[in-house]
N, C-alpha and C positions, 0 to 999 in steps of 0.2 A: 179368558182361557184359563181353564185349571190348571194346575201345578202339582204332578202328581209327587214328585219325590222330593218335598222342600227339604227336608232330614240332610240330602246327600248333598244338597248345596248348601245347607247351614256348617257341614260337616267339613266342606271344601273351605270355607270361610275362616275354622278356626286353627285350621292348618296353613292355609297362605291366604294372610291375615291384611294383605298390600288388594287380593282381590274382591276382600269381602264387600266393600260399598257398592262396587261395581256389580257384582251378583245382587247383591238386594236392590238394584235400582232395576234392573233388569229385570227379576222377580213379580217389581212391584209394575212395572210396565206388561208385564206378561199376562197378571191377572184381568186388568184394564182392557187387552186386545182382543177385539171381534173378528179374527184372522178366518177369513173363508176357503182361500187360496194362497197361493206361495205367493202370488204378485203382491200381498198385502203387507206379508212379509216383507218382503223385498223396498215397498214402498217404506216402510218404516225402519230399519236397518237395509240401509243399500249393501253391505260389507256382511250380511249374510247370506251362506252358500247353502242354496238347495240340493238336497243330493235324493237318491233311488231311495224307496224304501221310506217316505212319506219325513225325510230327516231333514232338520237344518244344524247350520253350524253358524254360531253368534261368536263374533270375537268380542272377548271378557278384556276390559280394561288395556283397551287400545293394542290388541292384537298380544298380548302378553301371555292371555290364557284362552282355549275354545272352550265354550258348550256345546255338545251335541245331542240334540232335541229330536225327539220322536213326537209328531203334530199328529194328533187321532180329528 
C-alpha cells in the first residue's frame, strides 16, 4: 500500500523522537500490505480501530501515540 505523506510522519519523528522507530516500522509494514478490506486490517493489527469515512486508527508505540489513516 502506498504511503502518501511520508514527510508528515518523518516530521512527527523528529519531534517526538521516543515514537520514531515505532512509525518507521509501521511505515515499513504499510508498504508491504495488500489490505483489500478492514478485516485485513484488523487481521494484522487487531488494536486497530475502523472508523466512517474509509479511516483507521493504529496505535503508535504501544498505545502512547495514534495514526489516523485514510485507506483509498
Amino acid at each position: 500500500m502506498p504511503v502518501v505523506a511520508v514527510k508528515t510522519l518523518r516530521d512527527f519523528g523528529l519531534l517526538y523522537p521516543d515514537a520514531r522507530q515505532s512509525l518507521l516500522a509501521w511505515h515499513d509494514e504499510a508498504l508491504k500490505a495488500e489490505w483489500k478490506q478492514p478485516a485485513d486490517i484488523k487481521a494484522h493489527y487487531m488494536s486497530a480501530s475502523i472508523l466512517k469515512n474509509r479511516r483507521v486508527v493504529f496505535n503508535i508505540k504501544g498505545n502512547n501515540y495514534r495514526l489516523v489513516v485514510a485507506v483509498a
